[in-house]
N, C-alpha and C positions, 0 to 999 in steps of 0.2 A: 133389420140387419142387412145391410150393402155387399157385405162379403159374408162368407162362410171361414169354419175354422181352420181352414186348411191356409189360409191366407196368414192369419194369426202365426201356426206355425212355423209358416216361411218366414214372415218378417224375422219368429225372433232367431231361427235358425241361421238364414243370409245376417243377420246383426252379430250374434253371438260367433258367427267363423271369422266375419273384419274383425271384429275387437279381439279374438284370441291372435290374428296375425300383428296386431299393432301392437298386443301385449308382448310378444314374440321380440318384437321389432323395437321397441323400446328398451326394456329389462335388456336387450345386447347392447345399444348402446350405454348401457348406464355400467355393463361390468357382464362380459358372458361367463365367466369363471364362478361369478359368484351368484347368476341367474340360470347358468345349465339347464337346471331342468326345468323349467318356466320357459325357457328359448324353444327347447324340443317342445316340449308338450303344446306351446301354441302354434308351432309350424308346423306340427301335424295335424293338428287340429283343423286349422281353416280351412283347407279344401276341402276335405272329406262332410264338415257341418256344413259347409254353403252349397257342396252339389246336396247332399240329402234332404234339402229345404224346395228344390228347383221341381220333383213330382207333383209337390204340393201343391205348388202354385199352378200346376198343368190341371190337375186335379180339381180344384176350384172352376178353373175357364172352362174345362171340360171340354173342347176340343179335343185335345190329346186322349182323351181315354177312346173317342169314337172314330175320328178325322186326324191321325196323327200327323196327318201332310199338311193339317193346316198351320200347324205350330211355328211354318216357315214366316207366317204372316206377323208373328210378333216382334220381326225384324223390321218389318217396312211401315208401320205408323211411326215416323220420326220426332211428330211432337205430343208423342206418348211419353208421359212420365216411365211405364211400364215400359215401353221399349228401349229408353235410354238403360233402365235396370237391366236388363237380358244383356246385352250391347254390354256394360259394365261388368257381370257375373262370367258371361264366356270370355273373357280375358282373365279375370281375375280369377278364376278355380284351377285352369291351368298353371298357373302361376304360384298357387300356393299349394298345389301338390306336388309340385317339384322340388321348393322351398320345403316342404316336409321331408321327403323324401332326401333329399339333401344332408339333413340333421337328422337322421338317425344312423348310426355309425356300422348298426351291424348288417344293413343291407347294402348288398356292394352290385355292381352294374356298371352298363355306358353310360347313363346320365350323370354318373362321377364327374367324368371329364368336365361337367358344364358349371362344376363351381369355380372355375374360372372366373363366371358371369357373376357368381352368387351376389357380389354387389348392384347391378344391374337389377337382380330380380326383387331383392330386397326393397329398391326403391321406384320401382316401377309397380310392385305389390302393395305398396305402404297407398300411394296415391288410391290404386284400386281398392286397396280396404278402405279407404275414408271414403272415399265416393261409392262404397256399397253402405255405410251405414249412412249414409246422408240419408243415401235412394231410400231406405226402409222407413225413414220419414218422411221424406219427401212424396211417397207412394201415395199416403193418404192426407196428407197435411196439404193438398191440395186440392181436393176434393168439395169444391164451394156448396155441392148442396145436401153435405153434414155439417153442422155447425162445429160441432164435438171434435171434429177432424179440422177444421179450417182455420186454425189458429199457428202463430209463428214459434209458440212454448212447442207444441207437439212431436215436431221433426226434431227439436234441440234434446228434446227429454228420451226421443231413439234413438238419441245418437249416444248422449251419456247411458242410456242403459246397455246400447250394446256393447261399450269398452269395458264396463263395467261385468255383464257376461259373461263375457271372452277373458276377463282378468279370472272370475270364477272358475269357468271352464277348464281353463291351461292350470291352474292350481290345482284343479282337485287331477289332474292326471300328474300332473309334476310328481304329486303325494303317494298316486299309487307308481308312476313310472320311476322313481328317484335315480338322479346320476350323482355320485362323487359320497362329502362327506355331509349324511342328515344333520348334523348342528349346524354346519355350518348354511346350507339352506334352509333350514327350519328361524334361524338367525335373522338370516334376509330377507324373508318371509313375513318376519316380525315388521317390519320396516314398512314392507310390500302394503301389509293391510292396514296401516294407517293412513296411507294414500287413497286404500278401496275404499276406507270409511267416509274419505273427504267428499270420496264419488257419492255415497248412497246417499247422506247429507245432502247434495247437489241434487239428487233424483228426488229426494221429498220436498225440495224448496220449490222444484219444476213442478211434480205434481199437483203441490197445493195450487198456485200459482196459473196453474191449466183450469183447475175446476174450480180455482175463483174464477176467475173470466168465463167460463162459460158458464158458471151459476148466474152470473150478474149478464148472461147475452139474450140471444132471444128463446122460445118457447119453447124449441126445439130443442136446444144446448141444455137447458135449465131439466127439459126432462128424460136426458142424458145421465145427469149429475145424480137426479133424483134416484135411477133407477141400480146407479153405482154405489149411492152412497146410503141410500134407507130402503131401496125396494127390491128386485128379486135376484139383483148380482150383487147385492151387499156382505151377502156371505162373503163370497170370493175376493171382493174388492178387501174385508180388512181381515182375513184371513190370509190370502194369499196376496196380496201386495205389501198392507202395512205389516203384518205378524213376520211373513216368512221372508217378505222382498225385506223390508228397513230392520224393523225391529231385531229382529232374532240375531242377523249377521253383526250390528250396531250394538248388540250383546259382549259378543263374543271378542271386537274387537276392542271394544273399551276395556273390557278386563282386560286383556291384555297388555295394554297404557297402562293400565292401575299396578297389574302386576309386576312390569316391565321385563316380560318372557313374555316368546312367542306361546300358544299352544298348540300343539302336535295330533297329528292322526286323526281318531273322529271330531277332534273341536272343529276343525280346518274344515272337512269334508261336511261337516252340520252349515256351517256359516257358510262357505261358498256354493252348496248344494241348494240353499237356501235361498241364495241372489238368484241363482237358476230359473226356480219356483218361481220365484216373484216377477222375473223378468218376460217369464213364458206368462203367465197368471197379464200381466198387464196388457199386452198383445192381446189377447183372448178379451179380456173386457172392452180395451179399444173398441176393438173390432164388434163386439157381442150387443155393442151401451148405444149404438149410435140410434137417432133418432133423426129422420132426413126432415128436408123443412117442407112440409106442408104446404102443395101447390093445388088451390082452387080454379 
């Protein structure tokens, strides 16, 4: 293993704060009256998930815990992937804790005055959530001597997991945060998750699609695959990615097509709690399965 778990849960932590602000940032465009609390919940959301992912990552390099002066240094390797991410994050968590902070109505302040901008941060944020979920693929999807990691499926399948996430996330807080009238969000909601369905659909076509090509690559890759799919992360892999990541959620949302009603309360909170799992769970194996290429 190349990285430790702390890394894992930065990626999907910095993943799941951009996709809660792009879910944020979307659902307003499409109708804020009728996305309220889906708008709140993912603007408050992102800064506070993507700075609480940022120890971790310090925690991994381990710098920071001994040399915390050296941490200045992840500024100056420029054709660091990892440096462009930092360089990315400290713009983007200021940014999205204001935007939070903004949309919630019962704290009052001088940063009031600065929704003035609010369009400004909206779309100077949006940019910086899409190029924080890139980076969380890009981090290791570049990384030539893991095979498992080196492939052009992998940064695409973090980046759909982390909209997808962040769509979870901002949901199950909407659920317990609610603004306005419950039908008529619970309504919209209904809507919402046949869209999240098309996501996970899209996330199991990636997956297969990843560990076919690296089943079919070289030794390396192949016993990557092995160790995901029949040996001693296999638990985790169809427990925690196919059961709780696809399956479970893909449950909940079909019946509710079938039915044609949303379902309410713990359905909601099972099914998107459940992307959660799966999305942290795949992170964690990423990072756990890799197997580097064997230099003689």
């Amino acid at each position: 293993m190349a990285w430790g778990y702390q890394i894992a849960i930065y990626l999907f932590l910095a993943g799941t704060g951009a996709g809660a602000f792009l879910t944020a940032r979307v659902t307003e465009m499409y109708g804020r009256d009728n996305f309220r609390p889906l708008v709140r919940a993912g603007a408050v959301l992102s800064g506070p998930v993507v700075a609480l992912g940022i120890p971790f990552l310090i925690l991994d390099l381990g710098i920071g815990r001994w040399q915390p002066w050296r941490l200045a240094y992840l500024y100056t390797n420029l054709s660091s992937p990892m440096t462009w991410g930092i360089y990315i994050l400290t713009a983007f968590v200021p940014i999205a804790f204001l935007y939070g902070l903004l949309e919630i109505e019962e704290i009052k302040g001088p940063w009031l005055k600065l929704r003035k901008y609010r369009g400004w941060l909206l779309h100077i944020g949006s940019l910086l959530a899409v190029a924080t979920a890139i980076y969380t693929g890009l981090l290791i999807g570049i990384v030539k001597g893991v095979p498992l990691w080196n492939t052009t499926i992998l940064p695409v399948l973090f980046v759909t997991s982390a909209i997808s996430c962040g769509l979870a996330a901002a949901v199950v807080l909407a659920i317990a945060w609610p603004v306005g009238d419950r039908r008529l969000v619970s309504q919209h909601f209904f809507y919402l998750n046949q869209v999240h369905a098309a996501m996970i659909l899209a996330e199991l076509i990636l997956i297969f699609s990843w560990l076919f090509i690296s089943a079919h690559g070289s030794t390396a890759s192949q016993e990557s695959v092995r160790i995901l799919i029949s040996g001693p992360l296999s638990v985790y892999f169809w427990i925690g990615i196919v059961v709780f990541g696809i399956v479970d959620p893909l449950i909940i949302f079909v019946y509710e097509v079938v039915q044609g009603r949303p379902l309410v309360g713990p359905a909601m909170f099972v099914s998107d709690g459940s992307v959660l799992v799966g999305g942290l769970v795949l992170r964690y194996l990423v990072i756990t399965a890799a197997v580097p290429i064997a230099i003689s």
